[in-house]
C-alpha positions in Angstrom: 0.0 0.0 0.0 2.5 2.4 0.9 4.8 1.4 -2.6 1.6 2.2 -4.2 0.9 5.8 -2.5 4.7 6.6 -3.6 4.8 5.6 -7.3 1.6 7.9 -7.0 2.6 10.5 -5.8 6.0 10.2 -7.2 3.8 10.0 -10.9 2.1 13.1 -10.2 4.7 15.3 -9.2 6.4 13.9 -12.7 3.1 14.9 -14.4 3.4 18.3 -13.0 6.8 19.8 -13.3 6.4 18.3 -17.3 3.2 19.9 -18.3 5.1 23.4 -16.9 8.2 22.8 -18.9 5.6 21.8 -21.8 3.2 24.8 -21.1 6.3 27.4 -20.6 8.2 26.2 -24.0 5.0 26.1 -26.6 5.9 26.9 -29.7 4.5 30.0 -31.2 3.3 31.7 -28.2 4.6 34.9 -27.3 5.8 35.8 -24.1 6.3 39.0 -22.9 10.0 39.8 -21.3 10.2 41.2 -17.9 12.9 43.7 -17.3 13.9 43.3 -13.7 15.8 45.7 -11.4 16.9 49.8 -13.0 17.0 50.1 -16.6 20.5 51.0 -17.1 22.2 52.4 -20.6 25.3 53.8 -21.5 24.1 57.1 -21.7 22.9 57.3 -18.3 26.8 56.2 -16.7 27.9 59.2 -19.6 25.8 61.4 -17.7 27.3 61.3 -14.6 30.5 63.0 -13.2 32.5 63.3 -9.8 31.4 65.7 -7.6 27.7 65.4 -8.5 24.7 65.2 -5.0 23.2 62.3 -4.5 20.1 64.2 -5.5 21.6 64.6 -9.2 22.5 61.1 -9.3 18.9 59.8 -8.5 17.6 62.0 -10.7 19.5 60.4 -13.7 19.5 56.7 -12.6 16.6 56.8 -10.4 16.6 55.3 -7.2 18.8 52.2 -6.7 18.2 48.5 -6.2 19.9 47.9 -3.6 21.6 50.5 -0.5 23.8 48.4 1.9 22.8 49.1 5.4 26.9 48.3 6.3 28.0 50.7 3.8 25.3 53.3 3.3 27.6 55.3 1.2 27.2 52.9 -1.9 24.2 52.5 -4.4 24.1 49.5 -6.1 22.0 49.2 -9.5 21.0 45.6 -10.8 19.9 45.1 -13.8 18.9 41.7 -15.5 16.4 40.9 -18.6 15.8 37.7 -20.7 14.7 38.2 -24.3 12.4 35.6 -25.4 14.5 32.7 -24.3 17.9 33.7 -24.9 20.5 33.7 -22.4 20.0 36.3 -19.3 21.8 39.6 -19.6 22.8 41.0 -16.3 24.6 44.1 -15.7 25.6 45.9 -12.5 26.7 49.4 -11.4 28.0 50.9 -8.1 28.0 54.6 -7.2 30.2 55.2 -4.5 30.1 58.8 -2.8 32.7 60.1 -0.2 31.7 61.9 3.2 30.5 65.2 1.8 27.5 63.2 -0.5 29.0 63.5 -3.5 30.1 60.8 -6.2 33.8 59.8 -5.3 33.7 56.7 -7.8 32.1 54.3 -10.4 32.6 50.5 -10.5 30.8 47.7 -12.9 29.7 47.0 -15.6 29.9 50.9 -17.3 32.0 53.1 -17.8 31.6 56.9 -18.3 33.1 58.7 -20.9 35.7 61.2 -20.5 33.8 64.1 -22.1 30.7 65.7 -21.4 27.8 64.3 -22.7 24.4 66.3 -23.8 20.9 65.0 -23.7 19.3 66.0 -26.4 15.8 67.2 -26.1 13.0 65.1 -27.1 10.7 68.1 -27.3 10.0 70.0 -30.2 8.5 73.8 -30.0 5.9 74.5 -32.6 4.8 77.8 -33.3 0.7 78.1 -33.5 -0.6 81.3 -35.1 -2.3 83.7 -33.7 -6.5 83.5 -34.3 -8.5 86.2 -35.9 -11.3 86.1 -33.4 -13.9 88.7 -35.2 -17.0 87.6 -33.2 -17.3 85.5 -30.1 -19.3 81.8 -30.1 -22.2 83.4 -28.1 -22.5 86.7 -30.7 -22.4 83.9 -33.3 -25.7 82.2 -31.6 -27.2 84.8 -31.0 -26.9 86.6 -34.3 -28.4 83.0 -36.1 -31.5 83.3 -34.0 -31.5 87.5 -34.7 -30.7 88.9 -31.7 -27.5 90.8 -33.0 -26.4 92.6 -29.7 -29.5 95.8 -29.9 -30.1 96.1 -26.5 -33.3 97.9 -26.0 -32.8 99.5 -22.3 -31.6 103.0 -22.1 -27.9 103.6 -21.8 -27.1 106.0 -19.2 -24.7 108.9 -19.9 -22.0 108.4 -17.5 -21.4 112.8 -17.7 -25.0 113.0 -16.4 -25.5 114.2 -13.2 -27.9 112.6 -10.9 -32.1 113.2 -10.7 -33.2 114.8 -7.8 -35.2 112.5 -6.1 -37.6 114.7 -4.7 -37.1 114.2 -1.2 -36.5 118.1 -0.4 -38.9 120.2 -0.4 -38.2 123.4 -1.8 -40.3 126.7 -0.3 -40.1 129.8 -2.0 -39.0 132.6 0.6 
């Protein structure tokens, strides 16, 4: 009985860990790659220089994967992806800073370059002329239903001066 509830369960667990390898390696279905840990690039490491604040630093490489707890002074930035089956590409970068919070050094996988680099914008400016506006939406309304802005009420004369009201009585002497 017990030889029986082992080949079972030992035919099972067999069963299982093929119909995952057969499920995971179908042929012909896509599967999406999952880019794990900070996106690094060559032109993010070109960005940076000695001297620079932490501040500047997350700003170009965002916040890192890992900060040591021992050695709070280094940010440590994984990054790993698998295209569609292919061999796993890992890359790693440290950021070391000195006492004063600034970059003192660079270690992995990049290297910066020894001049300056500059990002080129990605925005483009586009000049919108101006609009020759001769009549409002509402005095456009109006004017289809024929009320073209004649406003019957009296218009007051600002230079006039005030009515008596009346509320003085005036006795000849």
């Amino acid at each position: 009985m017990r030889s029986v509830f082992f080949c079972i369960v030992l035919l099972s667990n067999v069963l299982l860990a093929s119909c995952s390898y057969i499920l995971n390696n179908l042929p012909g279905v896509y599967t999406i790659p999952i880019q794990q840990g900070n996106i690094i690039d060559q032109t993010m490491i070109d960005q940076l220089r000695p001297n620079m604040t932490e501040r500047q630093v997350l700003y170009i490489l965002g916040s890192p994967m890992l900060v040591d707890t021992f050695h709070q002074k280094r940010w440590d930035y994984l990054y790993s992806n698998q295209p569609s089956g292919e061999d796993r590409q890992q890359k790693r970068v440290s950021i070391l800073f000195n006492d004063d919070n600034l970059v003192a050094g660079i270690q992995g996988d990049f290297k910066p370059s020894s001049t300056p680099v500059v990002k080129p914008s990605e925005e483009t400016t586009v000049d919108v002329p101006k609009r020759d506006v001769e009549l409002t939406m509402w005095q456009k309304i109006k004017g289809v239903f024929g009320f073209d802005d004649i406003d019957d009420s009296p218009k007051k004369d600002p230079d006039a001066k005030p009515a008596d009201s009346g509320s003085q009585i005036k006795t000849p002497l």
